[in-house]
C-alpha positions in Angstrom: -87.8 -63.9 56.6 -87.0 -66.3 59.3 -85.9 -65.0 63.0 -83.3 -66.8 64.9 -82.6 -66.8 68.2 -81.4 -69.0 70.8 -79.9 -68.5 74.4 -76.5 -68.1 73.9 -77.6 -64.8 72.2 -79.8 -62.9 74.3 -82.0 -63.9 72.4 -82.0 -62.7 68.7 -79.0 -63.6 66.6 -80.5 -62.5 63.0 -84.0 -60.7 62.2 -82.7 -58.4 59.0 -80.4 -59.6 56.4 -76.7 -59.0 57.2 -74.6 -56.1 55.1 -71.5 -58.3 55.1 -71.8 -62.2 55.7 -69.0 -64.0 56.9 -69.4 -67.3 56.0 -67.3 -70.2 57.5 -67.3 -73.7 55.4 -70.2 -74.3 53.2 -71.7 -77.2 51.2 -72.1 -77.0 47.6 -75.9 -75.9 47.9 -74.2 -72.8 49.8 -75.4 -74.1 53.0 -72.8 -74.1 56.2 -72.8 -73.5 60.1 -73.9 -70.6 61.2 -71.2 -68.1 63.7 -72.1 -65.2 65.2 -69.8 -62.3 66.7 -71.0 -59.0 69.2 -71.9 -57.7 72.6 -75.0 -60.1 72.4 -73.5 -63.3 72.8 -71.9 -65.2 75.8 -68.9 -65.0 77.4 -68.8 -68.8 77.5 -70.5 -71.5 79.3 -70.8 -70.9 83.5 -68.1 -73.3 84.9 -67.5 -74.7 82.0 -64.1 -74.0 79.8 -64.2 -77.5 77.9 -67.7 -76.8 76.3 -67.1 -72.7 75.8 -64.0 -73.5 74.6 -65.7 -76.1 71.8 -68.4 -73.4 70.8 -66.0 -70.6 69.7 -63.7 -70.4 67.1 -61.4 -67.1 66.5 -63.8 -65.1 68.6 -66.6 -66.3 66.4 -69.5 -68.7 68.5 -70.6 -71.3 66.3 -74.2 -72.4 67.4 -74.3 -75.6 65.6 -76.7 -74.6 63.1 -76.8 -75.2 59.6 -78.1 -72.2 57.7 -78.2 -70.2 54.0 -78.5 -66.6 52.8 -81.3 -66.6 50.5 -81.6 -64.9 47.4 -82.6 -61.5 48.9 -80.0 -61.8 52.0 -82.1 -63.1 54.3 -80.1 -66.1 56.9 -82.3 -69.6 56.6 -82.2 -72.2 58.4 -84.1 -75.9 57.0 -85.3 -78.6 59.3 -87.6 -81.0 57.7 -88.7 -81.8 61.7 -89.3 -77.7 62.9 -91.9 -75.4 61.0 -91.7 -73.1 64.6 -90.4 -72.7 68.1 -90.9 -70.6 70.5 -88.9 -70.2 74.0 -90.9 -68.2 77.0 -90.7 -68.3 80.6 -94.5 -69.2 82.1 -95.3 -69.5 85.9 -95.9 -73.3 87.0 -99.6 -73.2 88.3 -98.5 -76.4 90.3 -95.0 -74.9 92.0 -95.5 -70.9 91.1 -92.3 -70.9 90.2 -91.9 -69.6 86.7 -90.0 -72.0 84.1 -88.7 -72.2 80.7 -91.2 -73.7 78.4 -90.8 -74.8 74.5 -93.6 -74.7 72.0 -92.5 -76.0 68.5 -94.6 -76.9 65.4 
């Protein structure tokens, strides 16, 4: 199973497998973009119309994503650059402000 999250969806957008996927366009290796829809995701870019208004189609926000259900249901996404990443707020020991950080592997 592969968790997927990023900020635009406080911060999980798929852990289980979903009961009824809605696909948008896919490839013929059943590959496509993945959209998400639900109380979790933005309103929409702050200040921003021209971007929020790119990132949403029919109430649906597409994150850009390429991704597959696999055999058991499960949403996959394949990046032959990412194994991991990981997204945490950490305090700066040199400002002591706390920051976003990124870990990947």
């Amino acid at each position: 199973m592969e968790d997927i999250g990023l900020s635009e969806t406080s911060p999980i957008l798929t852990l289980n497998p979903p009961h009824s996927p809605r696909l948008f366009e896919v490839n013929e290796k059943g590959e496509g973009e993945i959209a998400v829809k639900g109380p979790m995701v933005m309103k929409g870019y702050y200040k921003n119309e021209k971007a929020t208004k790119e990132v949403f189609y029919d109430g649906w926000f597409l994150t850009g994503d390429i991704g597959y259900f696999d055999e058991d249901g499960y949403l996959l996404t394949e990046s032959p650059y990412i194994e991991e990443v990981l997204v945490f707020g950490a305090i700066n020991p040199e400002t002591g402000e706390e920051e976003v950080l990124i870990w990947t592997r």
